[in-house]
N, C-alpha and C positions, 0 to 999 in steps of 0.2 A: 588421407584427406585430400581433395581437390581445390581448388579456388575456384569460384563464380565469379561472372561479370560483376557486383556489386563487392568482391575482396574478401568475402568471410570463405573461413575454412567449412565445406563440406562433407559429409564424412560417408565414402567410397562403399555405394549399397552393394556394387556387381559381384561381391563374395556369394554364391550361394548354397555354399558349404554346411554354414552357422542355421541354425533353425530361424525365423522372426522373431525380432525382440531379442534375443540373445547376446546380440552386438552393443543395443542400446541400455542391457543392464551391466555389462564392466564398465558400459562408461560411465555411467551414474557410479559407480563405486569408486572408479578410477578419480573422478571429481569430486568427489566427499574426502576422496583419502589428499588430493592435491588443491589447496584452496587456491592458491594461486591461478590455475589451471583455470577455476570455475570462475574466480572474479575476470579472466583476462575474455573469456565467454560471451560473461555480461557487459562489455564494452559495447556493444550493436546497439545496446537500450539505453545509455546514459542518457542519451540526448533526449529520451521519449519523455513530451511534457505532462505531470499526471496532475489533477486536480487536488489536494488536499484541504480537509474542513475541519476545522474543532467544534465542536458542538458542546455548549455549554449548557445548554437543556433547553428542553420543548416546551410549547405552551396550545392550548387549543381555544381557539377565540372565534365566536360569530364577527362576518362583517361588519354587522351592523357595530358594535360592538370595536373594531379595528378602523371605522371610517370616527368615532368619536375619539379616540385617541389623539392626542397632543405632545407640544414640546413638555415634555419633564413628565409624563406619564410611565407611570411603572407598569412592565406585565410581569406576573407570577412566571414563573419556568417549574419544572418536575423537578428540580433538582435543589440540593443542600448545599449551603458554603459549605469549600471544604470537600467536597464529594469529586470523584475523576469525572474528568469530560473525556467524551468519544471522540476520535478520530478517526478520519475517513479518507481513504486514497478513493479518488472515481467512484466513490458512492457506494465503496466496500470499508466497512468496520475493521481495520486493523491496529487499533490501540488505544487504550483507556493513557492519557497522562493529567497534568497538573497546569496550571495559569504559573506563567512566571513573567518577571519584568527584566527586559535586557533593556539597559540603556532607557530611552522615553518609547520603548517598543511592549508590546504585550508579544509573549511564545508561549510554546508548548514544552514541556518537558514528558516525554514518553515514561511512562511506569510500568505496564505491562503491555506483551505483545499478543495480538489474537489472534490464534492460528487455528485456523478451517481449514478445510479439505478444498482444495481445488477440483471446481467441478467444470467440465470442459466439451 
C-alpha cells in the first residue's frame, strides 16, 4: 500500500504478475474475515453527510383539493396504525422500522434491513 497526497492508504496496482481483479478478491475476503480492518476502511466516509426520511405513508391529492385544506385538516395516508414505515438514506429504501418516543422527541427504530443489489 502507498499513501496519497490526501493520507489514505492505496493499494500498489504495479504487480503485474496477478491476472485483473485477482488482487481485489483476497482483499474482499481478507476484510470479511478481519472487521476491524474493514470498519478502520470506512473511516474516509464518516463524515459524508447523507439525507434520511421516514415515511409514514403517502397520499395522493388534486391541488385544487390541497389549496382547500386548513389548520386541523386530516389527509388519508396508504397506510395502517401500527404498519412499518419506510426509510430512506438519499432517496434509497434501506429499512422498514417503527415510530418510537425518546424523551418529547419522535425516532425510528429500525426492524428490518433492505438489501438490494448495488448497482453502479
Amino acid at each position: 500500500m502507498s499513501e496519497n497526497e490526501t493520507g489514505m492508504d492505496l493499494p500498489d496496482l504495479s504487480n503485474t504478475d496477478a491476472p485483473h481483479g485477482a488482487e481485489d478478491k483476497s482483499d474482499a475476503a481478507q476484510n470479511a474475515a478481519d472487521p476491524q480492518r474493514s470498519a478502520a476502511d470506512l473511516e474516509a466516509v464518516f463524515d459524508v453527510p447523507v439525507n434520511v426520511s421516514a415515511v409514514l405513508g403517502k397520499a395522493h391529492i388534486e391541488v385544487s383539493d390541497l389549496l382547500k385544506l386548513g389548520r386541523g385538516a386530516v389527509v388519508e395516508l396508504d397506510r395502517k396504525v401500527g404498519e412499518a414505515i419506510d426509510i430512506y438514506v438519499n432517496d434509497r429504501l434501506v429499512a422498514r422500522g417503527e415510530v418510537v418516543i425518546v424523551e418529547d422527541r419522535l425516532g425510528v427504530t429500525m426492524t428490518e434491513i433492505i438489501k438490494t443489489g448495488i448497482s453502479g
